[in-house]
C-alpha positions as CSV (number, residue, x, y, z in Angstrom):
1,X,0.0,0.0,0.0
2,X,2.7,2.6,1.1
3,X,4.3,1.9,-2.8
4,X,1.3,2.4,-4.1
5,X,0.7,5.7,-2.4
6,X,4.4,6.4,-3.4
7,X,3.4,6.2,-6.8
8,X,0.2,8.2,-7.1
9,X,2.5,11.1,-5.2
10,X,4.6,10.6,-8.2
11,X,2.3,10.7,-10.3
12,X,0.7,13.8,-9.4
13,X,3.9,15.8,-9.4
14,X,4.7,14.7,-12.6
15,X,1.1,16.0,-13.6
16,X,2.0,19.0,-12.0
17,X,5.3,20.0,-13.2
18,X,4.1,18.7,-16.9
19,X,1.3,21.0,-16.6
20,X,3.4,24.0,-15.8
21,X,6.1,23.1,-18.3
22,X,3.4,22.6,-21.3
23,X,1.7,26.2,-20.2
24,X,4.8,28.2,-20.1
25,X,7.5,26.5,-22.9
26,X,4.6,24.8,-24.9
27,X,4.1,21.0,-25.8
28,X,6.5,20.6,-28.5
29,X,9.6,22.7,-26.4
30,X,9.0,20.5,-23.2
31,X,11.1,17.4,-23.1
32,X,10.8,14.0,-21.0
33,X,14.2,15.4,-19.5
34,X,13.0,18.8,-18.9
35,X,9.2,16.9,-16.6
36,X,11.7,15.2,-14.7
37,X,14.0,17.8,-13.5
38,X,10.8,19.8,-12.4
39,X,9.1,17.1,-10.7
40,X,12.7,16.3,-9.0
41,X,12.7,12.6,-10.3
42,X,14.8,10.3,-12.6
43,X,14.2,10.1,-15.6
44,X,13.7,6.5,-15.3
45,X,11.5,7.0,-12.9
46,X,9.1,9.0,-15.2
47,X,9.3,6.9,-18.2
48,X,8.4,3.9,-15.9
49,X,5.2,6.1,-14.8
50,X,4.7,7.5,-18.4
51,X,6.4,5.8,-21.2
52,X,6.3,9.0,-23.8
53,X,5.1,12.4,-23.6
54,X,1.6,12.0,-25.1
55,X,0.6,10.1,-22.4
56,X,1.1,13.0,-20.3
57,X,-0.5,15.4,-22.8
58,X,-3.6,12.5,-22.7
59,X,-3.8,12.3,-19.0
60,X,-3.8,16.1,-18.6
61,X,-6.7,16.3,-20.7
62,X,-8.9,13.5,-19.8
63,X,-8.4,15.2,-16.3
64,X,-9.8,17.9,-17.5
65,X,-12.8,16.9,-19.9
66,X,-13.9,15.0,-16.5
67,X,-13.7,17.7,-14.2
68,X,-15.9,19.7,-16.2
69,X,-18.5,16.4,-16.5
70,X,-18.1,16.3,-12.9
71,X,-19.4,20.5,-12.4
72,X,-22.1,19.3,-15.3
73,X,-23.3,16.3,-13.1
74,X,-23.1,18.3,-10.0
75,X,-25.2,21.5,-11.2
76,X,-27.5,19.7,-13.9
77,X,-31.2,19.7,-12.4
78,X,-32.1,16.8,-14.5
79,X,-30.1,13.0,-15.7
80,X,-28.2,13.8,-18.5
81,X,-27.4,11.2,-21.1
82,X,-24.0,11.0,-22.5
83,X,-24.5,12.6,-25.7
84,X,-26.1,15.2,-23.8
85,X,-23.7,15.6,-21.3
86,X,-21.2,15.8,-24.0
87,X,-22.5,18.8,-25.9
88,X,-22.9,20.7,-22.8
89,X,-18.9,20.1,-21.8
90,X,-17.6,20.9,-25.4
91,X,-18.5,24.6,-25.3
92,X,-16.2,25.3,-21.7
93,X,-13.8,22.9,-23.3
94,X,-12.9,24.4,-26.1
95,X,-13.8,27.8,-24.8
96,X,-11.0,27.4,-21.7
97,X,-8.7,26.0,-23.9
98,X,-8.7,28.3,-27.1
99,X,-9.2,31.9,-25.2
100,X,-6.0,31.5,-23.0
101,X,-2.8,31.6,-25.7
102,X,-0.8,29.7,-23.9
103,X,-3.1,26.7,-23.7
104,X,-4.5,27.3,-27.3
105,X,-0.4,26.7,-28.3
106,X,-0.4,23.7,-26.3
107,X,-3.8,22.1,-27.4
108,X,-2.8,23.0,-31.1
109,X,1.0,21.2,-30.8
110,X,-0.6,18.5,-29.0
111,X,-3.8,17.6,-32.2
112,X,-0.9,18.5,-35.0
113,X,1.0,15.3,-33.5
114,X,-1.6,13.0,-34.4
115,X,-1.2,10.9,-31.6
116,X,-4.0,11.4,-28.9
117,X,-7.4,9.5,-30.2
118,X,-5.5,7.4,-32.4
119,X,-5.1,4.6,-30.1
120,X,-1.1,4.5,-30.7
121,X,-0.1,6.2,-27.5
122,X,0.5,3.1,-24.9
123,X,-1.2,4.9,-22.6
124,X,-4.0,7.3,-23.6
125,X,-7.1,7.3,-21.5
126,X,-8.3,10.8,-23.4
127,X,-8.8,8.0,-25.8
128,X,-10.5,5.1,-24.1
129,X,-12.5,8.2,-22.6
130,X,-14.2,9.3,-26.1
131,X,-14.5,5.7,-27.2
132,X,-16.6,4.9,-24.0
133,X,-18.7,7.5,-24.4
134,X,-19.1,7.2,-28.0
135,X,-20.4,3.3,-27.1
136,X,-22.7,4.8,-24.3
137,X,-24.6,7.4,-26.5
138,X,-25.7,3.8,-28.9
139,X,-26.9,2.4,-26.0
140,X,-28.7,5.6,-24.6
141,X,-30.6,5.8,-28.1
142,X,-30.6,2.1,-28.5
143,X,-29.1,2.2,-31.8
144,X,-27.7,-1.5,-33.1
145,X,-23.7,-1.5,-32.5
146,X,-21.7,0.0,-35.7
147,X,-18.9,-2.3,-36.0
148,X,-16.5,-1.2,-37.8
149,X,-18.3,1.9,-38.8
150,X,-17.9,2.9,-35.3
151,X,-14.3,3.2,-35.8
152,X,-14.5,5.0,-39.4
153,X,-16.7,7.6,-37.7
154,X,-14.4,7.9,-35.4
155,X,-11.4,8.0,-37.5
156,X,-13.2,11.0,-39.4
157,X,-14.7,13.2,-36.7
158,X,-11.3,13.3,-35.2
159,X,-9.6,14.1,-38.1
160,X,-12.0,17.0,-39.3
161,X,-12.2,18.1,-35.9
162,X,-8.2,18.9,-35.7
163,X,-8.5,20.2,-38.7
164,X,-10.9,23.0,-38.1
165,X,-9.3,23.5,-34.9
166,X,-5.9,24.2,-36.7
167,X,-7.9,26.4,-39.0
168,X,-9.1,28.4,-35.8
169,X,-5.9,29.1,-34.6
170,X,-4.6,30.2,-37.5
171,X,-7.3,33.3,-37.4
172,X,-8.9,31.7,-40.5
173,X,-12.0,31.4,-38.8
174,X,-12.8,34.8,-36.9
175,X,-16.4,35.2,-38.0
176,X,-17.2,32.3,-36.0
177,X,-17.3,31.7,-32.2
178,X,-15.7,29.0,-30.2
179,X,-19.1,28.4,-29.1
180,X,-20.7,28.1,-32.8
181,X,-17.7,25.9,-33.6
182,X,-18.2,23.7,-30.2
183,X,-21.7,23.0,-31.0
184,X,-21.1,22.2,-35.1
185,X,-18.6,19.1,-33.5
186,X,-20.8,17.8,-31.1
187,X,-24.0,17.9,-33.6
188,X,-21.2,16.3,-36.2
189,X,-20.9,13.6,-33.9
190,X,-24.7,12.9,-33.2
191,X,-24.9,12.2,-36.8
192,X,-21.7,10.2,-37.3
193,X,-23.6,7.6,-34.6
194,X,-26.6,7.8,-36.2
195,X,-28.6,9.9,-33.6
196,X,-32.1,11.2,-34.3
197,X,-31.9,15.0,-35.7
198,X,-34.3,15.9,-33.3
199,X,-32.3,14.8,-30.1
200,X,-29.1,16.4,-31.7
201,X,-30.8,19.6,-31.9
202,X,-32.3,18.9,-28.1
203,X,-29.6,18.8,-27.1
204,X,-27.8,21.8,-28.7
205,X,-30.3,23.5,-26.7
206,X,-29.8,22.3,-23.7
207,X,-26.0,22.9,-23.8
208,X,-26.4,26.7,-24.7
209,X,-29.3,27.2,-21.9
210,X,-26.9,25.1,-19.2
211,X,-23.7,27.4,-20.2
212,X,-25.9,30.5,-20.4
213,X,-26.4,29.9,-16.5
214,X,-23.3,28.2,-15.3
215,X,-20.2,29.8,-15.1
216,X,-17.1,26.8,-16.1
217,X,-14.4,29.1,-17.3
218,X,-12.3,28.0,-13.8
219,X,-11.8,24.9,-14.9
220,X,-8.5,24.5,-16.8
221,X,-6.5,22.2,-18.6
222,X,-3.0,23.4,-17.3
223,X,-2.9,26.8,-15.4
């Protein structure tokens, strides 16, 4: 038990000191090296934790895509589904990440890899996140299982997503809000799994009223 406390404490700074690292030198500038020094470890002893640096990047993020689920489940006055949930937590997730330039570098480094989502990170629970919830919205509609159209979906929506977040951050989108852009992905998804149109727009409207009236812009990624 002690090790395994020992561990998590490791694991935390190294969450820590990543975090810092990634707001203030950027994803691609920060090297294993440069986490370990920070977080006072050997480098041995992070790799052993976190075999590459998009495992970090990962972890960092599905951190924070459920601590903004968790303020949605806490404040929500009805049961939200997971597609529903989902729409509500893209606005403040892209919102908190693309408003703040240091975290708009990082998240943009980070999708220009092309690693997270892809399943060839060894560790990437951002990943096994998206895919669980993806499997959760067919059974909350009770649409048949998509085989391997599931995964082309997938495959697609991710792609075009990074895309028209690069395109974003390049300024070659300023007539259109993070918000505008946030819901166009999530309603992109809803039809990817086959979701009726009239739930997809539902639940657009639900997301807008629900961020209307809650405040998530405290809830960041890195800093």
């Amino acid at each position: 038990m002690a090790g395994q406390k020992k561990g998590e404490i490791t694991k935390r700074k190294i969450i820590e000191s990543s975090k810092k690292l990634f707001y203030t030198k950027g994803y691609n500038k920060t090297l294993m090296q440069n986490i370990a020094d920070d977080a006072e470890i050997a480098l041995g002893t992070l790799t052993y934790h976190y075999s590459k640096k998009e495992s970090i990047a990962s972890t960092i993020l599905y951190n924070y895509i459920t601590n903004i689920n968790a303020y949605i489940d806490q404040h929500s006055e009805s049961n939200l589904n997971a597609f529903q949930t989902h729409f509500i937590a893209s606005i403040p997730y892209y919102k908190n990440l693309l408003e703040d330039q240091h975290s708009r570098q990082f998240y943009c480094e980070v999708i220009m890899s092309e690693t997270l989502y892809s399943g060839d990170v060894t560790e990437d629970p951002l990943a096994l996140f998206f895919k669980g919830m993806k499997a959760q919205c067919l059974r909350d509609y009770r649409i048949p299982k998509m085989g391997y159209q599931l995964e082309l979906a997938s495959i697609f929506e991710v792609g075009g997503r990074n895309r028209l977040i690069k395109k974003y951050t390049e300024g070659k989108l300023k007539n259109i809000s993070i918000e505008n852009i946030a819901n166009y992905l999530s309603s992109n998804m809803g039809k990817l799994l086959h979701i009726p149109e009239d739930e997809i727009i539902a639940s657009q409207e639900l997301a807008i009223q629900f961020n209307n009236e809650h405040d998530l812009s405290q809830i960041h990624a890195l800093l």
